[in-house]
C-alpha positions, 0 to 999 in steps of 0.5 A: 112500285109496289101494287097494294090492293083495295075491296068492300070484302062482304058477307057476300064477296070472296073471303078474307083469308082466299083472297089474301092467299091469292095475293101473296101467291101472284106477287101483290104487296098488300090488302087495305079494307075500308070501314061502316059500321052501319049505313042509316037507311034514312041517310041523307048525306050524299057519297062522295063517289056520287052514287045515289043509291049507295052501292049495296057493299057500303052497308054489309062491309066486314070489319076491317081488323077481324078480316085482317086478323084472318088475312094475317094468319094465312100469309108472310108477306103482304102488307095489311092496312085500313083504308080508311078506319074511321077513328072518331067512331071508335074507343080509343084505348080499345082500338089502340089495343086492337092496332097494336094486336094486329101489327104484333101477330101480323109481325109488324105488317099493318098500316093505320090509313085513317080518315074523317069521314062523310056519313053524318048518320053513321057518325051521329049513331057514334055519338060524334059531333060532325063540326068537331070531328077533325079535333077529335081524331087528332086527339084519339091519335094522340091518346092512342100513341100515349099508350103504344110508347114504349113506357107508360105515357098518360095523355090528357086530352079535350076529348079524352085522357089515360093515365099512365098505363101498362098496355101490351103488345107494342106495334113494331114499327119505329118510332119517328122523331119530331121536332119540339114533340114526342116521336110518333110511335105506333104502326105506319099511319096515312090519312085519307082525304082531299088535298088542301091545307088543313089535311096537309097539316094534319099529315105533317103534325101526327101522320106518316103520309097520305092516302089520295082517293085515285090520284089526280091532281097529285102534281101540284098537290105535292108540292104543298104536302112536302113544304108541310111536312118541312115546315113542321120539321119531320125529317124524310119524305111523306108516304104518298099512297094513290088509293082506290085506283084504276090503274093504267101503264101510264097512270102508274108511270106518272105515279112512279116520276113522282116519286111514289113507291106504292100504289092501292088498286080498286078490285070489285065487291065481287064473288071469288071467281071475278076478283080472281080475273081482276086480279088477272087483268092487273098481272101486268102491272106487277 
């Protein structure tokens, strides 16, 4: 089982590029960061996490594509990733060019986790429309996917469209075949989220799996997530990725008897000398 890494990497934590070395250096396999663009002071949206105050890392976050960039440039191997990016926040065509500069130069490294999010405030300083957000991921999904094809694609969509277009790099990975649609083109992508029926959906329709904060609850989920995926007729099995976890021998041998084949641990928001001995105490696990 590979053993990726998680952290809110700040203007006050270790920095992107030691961090990144480190871990190419001990043997992990990879570094996904989240995404804030800003925490509105007046929010009233609670956090999933329950925590009230928000912890002081969620609003001085550095954006994940920069530190990646840096993460990149000073590594081989370790593979890169958002965890999550929050697609409905962003220009789609911009963030498509910035996705596929990253799995270019990266040499094909970078994995798109994605999700809807749970700030209302955040969302609404982006002009988003919370009842209506889920439609328009999918829909910046699409747009996006429209422009890494291989030759110019136009996309129209409810939210958005591009004409055909010359749109350069390309992400590296292969496209992936669906039944009745275009292949999906672009890096790996995983969405974030709870289990349940609509998320299952959209993992099957336009995803390469999913991204389960900690992991619990993975063995009846799963079985709904596959019966998905076939239902809509891809082909293999969906990436399951535990995200943010604490990890344990036998947390992870559960992970491993159902077959996954990675999974993201959680490291604290925290200067260069304690994330080194978290990376110390999950040694073992390597």
């Amino acid at each position: 089982m590979r053993i990726s890494t998680t952290i809110f990497l700040t203007d006050e934590t270790i920095s992107p590029v030691r961090l990144a070395r480190e871990l190419e250096q001990r043997g992990f396999d990879g570094l996904y960061l989240p995404e804030h663009t800003h925490i509105p002071v007046s929010r009233d949206t609670p956090a999933p996490s329950g925590d009230d105050p928000l912890p002081r890392e969620y609003g001085r976050s550095l954006d994940p594509v920069v530190a990646l960039g840096q993460a990149a440039a000073v590594t081989e191997r370790i593979t890169l990733g958002t965890g999550i990016a929050l697609i409905a926040q962003h220009d789609p065509i911009v963030l498509a060019k910035q996705v596929a500069t990253l799995d270019f130069v990266s040499g094909g490294r970078f994995t798109l986790g994605i999700g809807f999010g749970w700030n209302v405030e955040e969302s609404a300083d982006h002009g988003v429309e919370w009842t209506t957000r889920r439609a328009l991921v999918r829909d910046r999904m699409a747009l996006m996917r429209a422009l890494w094809a291989p030759e110019p694609m136009a996309y129209e969509g409810e939210f958005g469209s591009v004409g055909a277009s010359w749109a350069h790099p390309k992400p590296l990975r292969a496209p992936r075949e669906r039944k009745g649609a275009e292949p999906l083109f672009g890096p790996r992508v995983l969405i974030g989220g709870a289990a349940g029926p609509k998320l299952f959906a959209h993992v099957a329709e336009y995803a390469d799996g999913w991204l389960p904060i900690g992991g619990s609850g993975l063995g009846e989920a799963l079985p709904q997530l596959r019966r998905a995926w076939e239902d809509a007729g891809r082909q293999g099995e969906p990436d399951v990725v535990p995200y943010a976890v604490h990890p344990s021998a036998g947390k992870l041998a559960h992970f491993a008897e159902l077959g996954l084949r990675e999974v993201v641990v959680g490291l604290p928001a925290a200067d260069e000398a304690e994330v080194l001995r978290a990376l110390d105490a999950h040694a073992e696990f390597l």
